[in-house]
N, C-alpha and C positions, 0 to 999 in steps of 0.2 A: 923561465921562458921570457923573454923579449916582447915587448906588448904591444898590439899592432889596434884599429883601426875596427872596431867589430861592424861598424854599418859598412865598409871596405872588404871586409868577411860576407856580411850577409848578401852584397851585390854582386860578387864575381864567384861566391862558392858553387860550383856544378854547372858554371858558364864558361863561354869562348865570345867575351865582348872586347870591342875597338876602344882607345884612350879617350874616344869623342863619345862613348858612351855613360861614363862616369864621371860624376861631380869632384871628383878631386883632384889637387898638382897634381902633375905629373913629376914632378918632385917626390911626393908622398907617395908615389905608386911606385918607383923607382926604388924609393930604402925600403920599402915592404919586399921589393924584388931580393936586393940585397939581404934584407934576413930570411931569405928564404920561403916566403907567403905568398909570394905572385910569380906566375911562370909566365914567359913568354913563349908566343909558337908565332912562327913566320906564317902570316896568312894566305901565300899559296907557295907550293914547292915546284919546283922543275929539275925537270932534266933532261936528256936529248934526246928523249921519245915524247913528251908531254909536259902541259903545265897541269898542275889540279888546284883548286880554290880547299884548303884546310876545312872552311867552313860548310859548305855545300857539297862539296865535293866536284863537283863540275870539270871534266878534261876534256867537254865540246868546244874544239879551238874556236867557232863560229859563237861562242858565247863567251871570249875574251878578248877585250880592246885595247887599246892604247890613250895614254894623255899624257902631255908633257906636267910633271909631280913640283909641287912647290914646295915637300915635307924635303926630297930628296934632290930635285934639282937634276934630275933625269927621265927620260922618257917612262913610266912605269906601264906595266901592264895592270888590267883590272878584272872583278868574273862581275859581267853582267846578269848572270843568273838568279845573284843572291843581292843586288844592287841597292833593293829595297830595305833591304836593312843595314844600309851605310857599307860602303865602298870598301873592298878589301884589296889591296894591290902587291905590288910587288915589295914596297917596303913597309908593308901594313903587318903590323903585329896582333896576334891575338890575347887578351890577358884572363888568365885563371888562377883563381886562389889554390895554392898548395899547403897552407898552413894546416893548422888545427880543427877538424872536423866540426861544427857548431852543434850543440845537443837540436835536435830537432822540439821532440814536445817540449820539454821545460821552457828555452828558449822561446818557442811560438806562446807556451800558456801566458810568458809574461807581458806578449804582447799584445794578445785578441782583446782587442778592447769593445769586438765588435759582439763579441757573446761574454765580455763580463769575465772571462775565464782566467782562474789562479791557478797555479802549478799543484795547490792542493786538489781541487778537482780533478787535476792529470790522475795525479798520486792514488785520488777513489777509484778512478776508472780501469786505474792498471792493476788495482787489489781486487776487482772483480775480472779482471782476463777482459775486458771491454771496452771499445771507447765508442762503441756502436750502440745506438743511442734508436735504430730503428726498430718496431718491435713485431714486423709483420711475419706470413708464413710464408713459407716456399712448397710450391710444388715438389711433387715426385723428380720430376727430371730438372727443377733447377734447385735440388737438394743435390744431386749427383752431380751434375757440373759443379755446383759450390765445392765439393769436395776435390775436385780434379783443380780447379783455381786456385784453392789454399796448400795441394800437393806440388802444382806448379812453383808456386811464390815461396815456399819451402827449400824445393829442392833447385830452384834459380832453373827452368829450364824451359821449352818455349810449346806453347798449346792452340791450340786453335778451337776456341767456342763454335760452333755452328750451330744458331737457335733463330728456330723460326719468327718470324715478324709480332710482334706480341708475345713473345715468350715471357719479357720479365729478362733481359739482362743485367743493366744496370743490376735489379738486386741480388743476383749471382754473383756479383763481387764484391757485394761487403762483407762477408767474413772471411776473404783471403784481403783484402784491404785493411781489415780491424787488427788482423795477426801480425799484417805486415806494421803495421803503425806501432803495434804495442812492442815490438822486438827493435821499434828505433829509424825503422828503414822509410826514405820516403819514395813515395811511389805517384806516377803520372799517369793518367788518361788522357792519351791524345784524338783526336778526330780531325778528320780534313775541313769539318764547314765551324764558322764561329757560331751558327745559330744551335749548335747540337751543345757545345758547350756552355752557353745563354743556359738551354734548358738544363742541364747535366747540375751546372755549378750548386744551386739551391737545394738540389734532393740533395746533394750529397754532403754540403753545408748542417743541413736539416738530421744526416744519418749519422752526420763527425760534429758534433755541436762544439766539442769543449778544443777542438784546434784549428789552425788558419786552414783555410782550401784557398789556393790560388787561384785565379779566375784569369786565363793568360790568352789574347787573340791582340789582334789590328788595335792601337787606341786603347789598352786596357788600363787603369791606373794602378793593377797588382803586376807591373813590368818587375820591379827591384824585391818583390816578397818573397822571405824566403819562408817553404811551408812545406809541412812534411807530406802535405796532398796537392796536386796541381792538376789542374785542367787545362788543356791547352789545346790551340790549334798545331796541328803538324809543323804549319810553316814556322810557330814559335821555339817549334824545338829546335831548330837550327840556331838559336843562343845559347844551349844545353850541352856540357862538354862531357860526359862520364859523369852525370847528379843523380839518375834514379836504379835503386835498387829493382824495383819493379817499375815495366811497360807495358797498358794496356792500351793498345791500337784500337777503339771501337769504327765500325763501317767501314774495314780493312780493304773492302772492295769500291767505296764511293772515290768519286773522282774528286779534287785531282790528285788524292794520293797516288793509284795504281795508272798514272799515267807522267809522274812525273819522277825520276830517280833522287834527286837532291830530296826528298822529303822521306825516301824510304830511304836514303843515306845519314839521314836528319835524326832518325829511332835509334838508328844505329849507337849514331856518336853519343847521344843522350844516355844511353846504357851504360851503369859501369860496365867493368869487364866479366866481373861475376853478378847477373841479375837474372831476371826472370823477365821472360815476354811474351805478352797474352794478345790474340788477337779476337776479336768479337767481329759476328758478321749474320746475316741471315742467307747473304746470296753467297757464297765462293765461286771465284770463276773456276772454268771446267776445270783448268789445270790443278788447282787445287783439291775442287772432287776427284779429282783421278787418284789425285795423291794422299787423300783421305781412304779410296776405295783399297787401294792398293797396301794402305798400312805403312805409308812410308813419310806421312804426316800425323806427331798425336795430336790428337781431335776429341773432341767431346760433342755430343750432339745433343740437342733440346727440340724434339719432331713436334711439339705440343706447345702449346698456349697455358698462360697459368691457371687460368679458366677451366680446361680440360674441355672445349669443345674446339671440333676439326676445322681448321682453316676452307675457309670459303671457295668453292675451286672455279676458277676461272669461267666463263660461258661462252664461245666464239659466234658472232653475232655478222653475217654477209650484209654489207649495206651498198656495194656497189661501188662506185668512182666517186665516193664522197667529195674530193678534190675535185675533181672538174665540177660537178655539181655546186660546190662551194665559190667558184672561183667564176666559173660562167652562168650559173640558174640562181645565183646568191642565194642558196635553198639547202638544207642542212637534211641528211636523209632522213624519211619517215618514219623508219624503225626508230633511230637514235630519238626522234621527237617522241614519238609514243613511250620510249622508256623513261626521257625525263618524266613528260607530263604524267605518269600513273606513280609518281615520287611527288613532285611537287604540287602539283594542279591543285585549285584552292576545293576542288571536288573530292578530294583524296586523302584517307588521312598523309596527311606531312613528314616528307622523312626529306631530309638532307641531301642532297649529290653532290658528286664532287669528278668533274669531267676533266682528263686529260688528253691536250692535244698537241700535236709533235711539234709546231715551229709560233713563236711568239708573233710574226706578221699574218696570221688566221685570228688574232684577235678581235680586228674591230669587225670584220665580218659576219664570225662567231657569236659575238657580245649583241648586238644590230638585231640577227635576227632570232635568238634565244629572248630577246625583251619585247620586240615585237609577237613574238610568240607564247611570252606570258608573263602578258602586261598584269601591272602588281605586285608582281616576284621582284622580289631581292636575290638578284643576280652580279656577280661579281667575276672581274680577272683578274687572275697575278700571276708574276713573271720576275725571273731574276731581275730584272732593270727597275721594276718597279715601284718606287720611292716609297709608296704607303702597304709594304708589300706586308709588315710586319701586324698593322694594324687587322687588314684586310683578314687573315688570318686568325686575331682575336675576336674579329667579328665573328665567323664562321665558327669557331670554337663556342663563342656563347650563344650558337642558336638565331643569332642574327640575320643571316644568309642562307637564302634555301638553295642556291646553287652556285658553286666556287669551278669558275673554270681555271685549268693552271698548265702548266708545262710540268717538265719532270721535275724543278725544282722542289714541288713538295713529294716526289715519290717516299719520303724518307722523314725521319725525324718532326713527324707530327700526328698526332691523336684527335681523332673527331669521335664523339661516343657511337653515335646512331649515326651511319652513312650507307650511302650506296658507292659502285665506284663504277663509270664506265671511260674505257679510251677509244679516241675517235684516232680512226689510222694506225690501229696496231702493228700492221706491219711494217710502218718508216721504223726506218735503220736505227730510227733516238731510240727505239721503246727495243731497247737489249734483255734478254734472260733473264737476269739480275733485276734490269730496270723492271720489268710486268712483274715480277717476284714480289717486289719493295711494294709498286705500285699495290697492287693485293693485296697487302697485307695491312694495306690503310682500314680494311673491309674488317668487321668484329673483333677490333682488339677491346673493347668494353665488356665485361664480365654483367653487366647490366643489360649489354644488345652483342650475345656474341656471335652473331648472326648477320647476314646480308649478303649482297649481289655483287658478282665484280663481271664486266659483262666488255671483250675487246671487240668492238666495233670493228671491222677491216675487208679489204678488198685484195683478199688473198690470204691465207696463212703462211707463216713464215715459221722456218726452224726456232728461230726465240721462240715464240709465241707457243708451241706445242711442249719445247723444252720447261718452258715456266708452268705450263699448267701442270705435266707429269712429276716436275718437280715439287709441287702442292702438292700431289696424290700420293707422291711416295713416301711424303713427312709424314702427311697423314696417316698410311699404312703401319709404318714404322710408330707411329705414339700408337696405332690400338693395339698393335703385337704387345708392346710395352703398358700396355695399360694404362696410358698418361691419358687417353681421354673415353667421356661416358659414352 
């Protein structure tokens, strides 16, 4: 065999990167082409119905431009959709490794210098069927899904998890992850937000000890690692050409995946041709319910908490024209006051809150008169923009903060032990089905307090707002038919 380039192998193998993205001539990339090791693909194609970007996929003509080309010395076209990760045009090529498949574990053992790990340790781990290193139990119903995940990633074929907010997903998929890894194959968890993969990367670091887990989002320095486990943000899979045996989509419903095409054309391309592809979610939009209902989507459901007590059910709370009152009487409704204060108040025993409210310019208002109101307290706001947003949030986690107001950005991917939860304005358009679903479910995910209040504040009920609670009720019903809770 003709000897090529192995860190040249390990950057472009299961990728569609630009010449300006790799460290070597282009000379060297060129005789690797020549023996056969590197493919080029023209990175957008046309023809007299459309253009489309390779990468992205993108054929919104309003998302493709023009600029006169110094590579080619003619006008070229460009897809400003995918822009951010370097310019793809008309004579922009894409390059992939087609050589020789790299061994995943052996390979990775010789490299993790970061757990110490030798190819003999692989070598134990695969003489005991293991390389899962976690040693916890699983519930009743995320034993049954485990089993539907590893029949999945078996038979390459595509499933959809639906488990309630605290169920316990993540560990649903280490022993179809463990089988997938020990049989060779590498496998990716993607998600839409980088902060889910922050959290993701370390449990599962922690469950895979003896091989690399990639850690891939905006700025990451595991850009070029190649690992037979990866974490990524969606948008990174759009450097992903056919590399994962298996795809786990988690928060299948959070934006901006199911708002954006190029990111769900992004899973796509990342797939080989023969894989398996797993989505995790707690909300499914309708249409997906429908299509769970009807049997024409497989589904696996988790109604229950690993805990085995019943999700918290919503409480709808009338507080009147909060907005105008907030905006004209700068006065926050009574009710809403009287719930913090029997949480917080320093008369009370003390439990946590965590208040969300629909638009980030109700903040200083909000903030003003909740301090004014109780004075003492350790009261806090976050908000996507908000530069100490990450701290703010390990305050809150260590008991720091007796009250955290926020927007929908934490409806999701974050654990408080002992909270309450109330929303002010349930009924604006931000607070969707899905979103009061997420949001509630911030409420007894702690096996130590798995109990508490989720309470939406509002000034009218709305179709969300009754859909999310009946959809609490009916999980609920469904774990005690099933016996998943006491």
């Amino acid at each position: 065999m003709l000897p090529f380039n192995v860190d040249l192998q390990r950057m472009t193998f299961g990728k569609q990167l630009l010449i300006d993205d790799l460290p070597f001539p282009s000379t060297e990339i060129q005789q690797h082409a020549e023996n056969g090791f590197i493919t080029f693909r023209n990175g957008l194609t046309k023809t007299r119905v459309q253009t489309q970007c390779v990468r992205c996929g993108n054929h919104d003509p309003s998302w493709f431009g023009v600029f006169p080309c110094a590579r080619c010395g003619q006008t070229c076209i460009y897809c400003r959709k995918c822009l951010m990760m370097g310019r793809i045009s008309s004579c922009t090529q894409l390059i992939s490794w087609s050589g020789p498949e790299p061994p995943m574990l052996e390979r990775e053992a010789q490299i993790n210098h970061e757990h110490e790990t030798s190819l003999t340790l692989v070598n134990e781990a695969r003489s005991t069927s293991s390389l899962l290193a976690w040693t916890g139990t699983l519930s009743e119903g995320q034993k049954y899904a485990s089993s539907k995940v590893e029949a999945a990633f078996l038979q390459q074929t595509e499933l959809l998890v639906w488990a309630v907010c605290g169920a316990g997903k993540t560990e649903v998929l280490f022993s179809g992850i463990n089988q997938a890894l020990i049989s060779g194959q590498r496998v990716c968890i993607a998600t839409p937000r980088t902060d889910v993969v922050l959290e993701l990367t370390p449990r599962l670091k922690q469950a895979f000890p003896t091989i690399n887990v990639a850690s891939l989002y905006g700025g990451s320095p595991d850009r070029h690692m190649l690992a037979p486990l990866t974490i990524a943000t969606t948008h990174q899979l759009l450097r992903f050409y056919q590399a994962f045996d298996s795809v786990i989509v988690d928060e299948v419903d959070a934006f901006p995946f199911t708002a954006d095409d190029a990111l769900q054309y992004a899973v796509k391309q990342a797939r080989k041709p023969q894989s398996a592809l797993v989505y995790l979610t707690a909300t499914p939009s309708p249409k997906w319910q429908k299509l769970c209902r009807n049997g024409k989507l497989k589904h696996v459901k988790i109604p229950a908490r690993y805990h085995r007590h019943p999700l918290p059910i919503p409480e709808f709370i009338w507080c009147g024209n909060w907005n105008k009152m907030l905006n004209k009487s700068q006065a926050l409704p009574k009710k809403l006051l009287l719930w913090l204060q029997q949480r917080i108040s320093a008369t009370h025993p003390r439990k946590q809150a965590l208040l969300f409210i629909p638009k980030i310019d109700l903040f200083p208002n909000v903030l003003r008169i909740l301090n004014e109101a109780f004075p003492g307290i350790n009261i806090e706001g976050v908000h996507a923009e908000d530069p100490d947003r990450k701290n703010k949030v390990i305050r809150m986690r260590n008991g720091e903060t007796s009250l955290l107001i926020t927007t929908t950005i934490l409806e999701r991917g974050v654990t408080f032990p002992n909270i309450d939860v109330a929303v002010l304005g349930a009924e604006d358009r931000i607070f969707t089905e899905s979103a009061l679903v997420q949001i509630a479910g911030r409420v007894g995910r702690s096996a130590d307090c798995p109990s508490g209040t989720i309470s939406f504040f509002h000034y009218g009920k709305t179709e969300a707002m009754v859909r999310a609670r009946q959809q609490i009720i009916d999980m609920n019903r469904e774990a005690k038919q099933r016996g998943l809770v006491d």
